[in-house]
Residue, then its C-alpha position, 0 to 999 in steps of 0.5 A: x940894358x938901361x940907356x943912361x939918359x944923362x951919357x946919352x944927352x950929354x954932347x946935345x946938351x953941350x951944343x945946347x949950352x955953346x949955343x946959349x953961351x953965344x945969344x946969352x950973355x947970361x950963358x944959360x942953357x936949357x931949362x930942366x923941363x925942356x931937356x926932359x921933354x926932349x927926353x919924352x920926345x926920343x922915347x916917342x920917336x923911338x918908338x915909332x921906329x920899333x913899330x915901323x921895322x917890325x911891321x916891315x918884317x912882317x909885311x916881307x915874311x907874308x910876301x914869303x908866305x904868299x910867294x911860297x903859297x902861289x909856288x904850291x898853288x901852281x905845283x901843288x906836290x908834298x915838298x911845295x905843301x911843306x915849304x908854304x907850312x915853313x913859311x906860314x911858320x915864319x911869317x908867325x916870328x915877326x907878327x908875333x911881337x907886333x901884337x904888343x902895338x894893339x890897344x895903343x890907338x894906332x891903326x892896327x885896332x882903332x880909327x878908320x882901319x880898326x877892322x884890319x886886326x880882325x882881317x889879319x889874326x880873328x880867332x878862334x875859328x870855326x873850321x866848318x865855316x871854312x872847309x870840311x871837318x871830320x864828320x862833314x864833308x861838305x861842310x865850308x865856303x869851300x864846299x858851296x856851289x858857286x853859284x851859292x858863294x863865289x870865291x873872291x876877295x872881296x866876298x872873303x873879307x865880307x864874311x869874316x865875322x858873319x852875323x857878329x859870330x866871333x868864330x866865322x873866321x873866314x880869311x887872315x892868318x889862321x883861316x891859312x892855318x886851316x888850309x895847310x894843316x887842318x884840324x888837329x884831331x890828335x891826341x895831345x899826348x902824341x905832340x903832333x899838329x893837324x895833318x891835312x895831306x897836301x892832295x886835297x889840293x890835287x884834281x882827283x885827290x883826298x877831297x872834293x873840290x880842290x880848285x875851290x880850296x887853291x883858290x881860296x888858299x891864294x887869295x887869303x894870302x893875298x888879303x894878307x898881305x894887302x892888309x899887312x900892307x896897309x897897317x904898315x903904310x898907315x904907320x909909315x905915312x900918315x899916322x907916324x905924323x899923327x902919333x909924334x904930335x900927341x901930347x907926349x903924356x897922350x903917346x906915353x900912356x898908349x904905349x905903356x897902356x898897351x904893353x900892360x893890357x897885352x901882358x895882363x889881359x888879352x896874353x895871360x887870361x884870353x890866350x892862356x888861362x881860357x885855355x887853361x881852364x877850358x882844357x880845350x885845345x880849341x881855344x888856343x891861338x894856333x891851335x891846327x898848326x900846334x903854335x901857340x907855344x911860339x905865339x905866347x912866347x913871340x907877343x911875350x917878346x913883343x912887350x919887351x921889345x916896347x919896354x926896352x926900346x928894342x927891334x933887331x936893329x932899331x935901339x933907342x931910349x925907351x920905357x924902361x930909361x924913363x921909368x929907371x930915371x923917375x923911380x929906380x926902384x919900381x924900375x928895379x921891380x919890373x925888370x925883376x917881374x919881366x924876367x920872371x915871366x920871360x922864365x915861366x913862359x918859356x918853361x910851359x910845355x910844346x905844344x901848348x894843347x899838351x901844357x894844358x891838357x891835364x888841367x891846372x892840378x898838373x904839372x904842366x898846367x901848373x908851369x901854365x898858371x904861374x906863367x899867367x900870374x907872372x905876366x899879369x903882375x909884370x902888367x898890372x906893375x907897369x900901370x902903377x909906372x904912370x904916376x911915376x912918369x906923371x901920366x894921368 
């Protein structure tokens, strides 16, 4: 629901206006320009806000998710195994959303932490970079000597996209994936994710080397979460300072930019008409832990939380009060188009390897079609709110 702007600013203005009333014996208040900027000025901060409690949460669900990992590390055993899945899961609900702070020039993806997007969330992965995959059984890291590739953080984090190759995926969270679920080999059809048995972490079990494999499982969760620390501590500390004293044109455009790139580019084309169109279940985002669903409909959320001004507790003027106070009708227009594409993304099929598997001419792959073209005219729509707001 829209924050009326005026109801919202109505007692700050009345001081305002008491205050001048007692310097002026004009009593006049504020100038129209100054009570829009400290509008503008809300929204920014606002915003801020939105930003650091998402990445708090998800900075404590990957705690939950290391916690939970060391727990099977120690004790590697089925119900261990399946708690650290659960928690994988979770951790996916909160850094989800915050994928709708990309391509805002903040710290996730830009300046002196720009690489830490790429530490966190790289995909898609080639899995034989990583650990065994049918047919190699020596194949990974994993599987090196040590005297060839030891396993350490900081030789983790130097692998990661080896030789500029997108696909040498070597920490984050899908190089977790991998570990707790392995490859996906099943047919779409059974619905069913990748199913790694927990005993190639037990000494003896199904696969060789397990000591190299829970080591390697502990610290990428580790990296996790020091990298997800950073991002959050960037956003609390230094940069939040930064970002409130951007022009307030400058923090506009970033946030709304953002929102429409996610909606209309990376989400749409790269995360599901690629996909789509490759009929490859390789190219989903969670593509071993059948997830993608949940991360499609997450980073969906993430964009309305940004336009509404919205995250759990966090409730401020947002975009969408700005839009609707300038040009109630575009307002009108993009709440229509959010919906439409909250509607469509939540009709495509689960798994999402199964919604595409058939191709666009089927029925579900149609349901996926009108999702992207759906979320590509909410983004394309949002651009054309910047001369309503009068952003160049």
């Amino acid at each position: 629901m829209k924050k009326n702007i005026f109801k919202l600013y109505l007692p700050g203005l009345f001081a305002l206006a008491l205050t001048a009333c007692s310097s002026d014996d004009n009593g006049t208040t504020g100038t129209k320009e100054e009570e829009e900027t400290l509008v503008r000025t809300e929204v920014i901060s606002n915003y801020a806000d939105v930003v650091e409690a998402n990445y708090a949460q998800a900075l404590a669900d990957a705690e939950a998710l290391q916690d939970a990992i060391d727990t099977f590390v120690a004790e590697p055993t089925q119900a261990n195994f399946d708690a650290a899945k659960t928690a994988w899961l979770a951790s996916r609900e909160s850094y989800g959303p915050s994928e709708a702070f990309r391509f805002a020039n903040g710290p996730i993806d830009s300046g002196d932490t720009e690489e830490l997007e790429g530490l966190l969330n790289s995909w898609p992965m080639d899995e034989a970079y990583v650990d065994y995959v049918e047919g190699d059984e020596t194949a990974g890291l994993i599987n090196e000597e040590a005297a060839t590739f030891e396993i350490t953080k900081e030789n983790l984090i130097v692998k990661n996209g080896e030789g500029d190759t997108e696909e040498n995926v070597s920490v984050g969270y899908h190089a977790i994936e991998f570990l707790l679920w392995g490859q996906d080999n099943t047919d779409p059809s059974e619905k069913l994710s990748g199913q790694r048995p927990y005993t190639d972490f037990v000494d003896g079990g199904t696969a060789a080397n397990q000591d190299r494999r829970r080591l390697y499982l502990q610290l990428v969760a580790e990296l996790l979460v020091d990298n997800l620390q950073e991002v959050a501590d960037t956003w609390s500390s230094s940069y939040r300072t930064t970002f409130l004293a951007l022009p307030e044109d400058e923090a506009l455009n970033n946030i709304l930019s953002s929102i429409a790139e996610l909606s209309s580019s990376e989400l749409a084309i790269e995360r599901m008409a690629v996909a789509l169109e490759n009929q490859n279940q390789e190219d989903e985002h969670s593509c071993f832990s059948d997830n993608t669903h949940r991360d499609i409909r997450l980073n969906l959320e993430g964009i309305a939380n940004v336009y509404n001004g919205t995250y759990g507790s966090v409730s401020g003027l947002s975009l969408a009060d700005l839009i609707e106070e300038a040009d109630a009708d575009l307002a009108a227009e993009l709440d229509a188009l959010l919906t439409a594409a909250e509607t469509a993304v939540g009709a495509t099929a689960i798994p999402f390897d199964y919604a595409i598997s058939d191709g666009i001419t089927s029925e579900e792959g149609a349901k996926v079609q009108e999702a992207v073209v759906a979320l590509t005219e909410f983004g394309n729509k949002l651009l054309e709110a910047k001369t309503s707001l009068g952003i160049e």
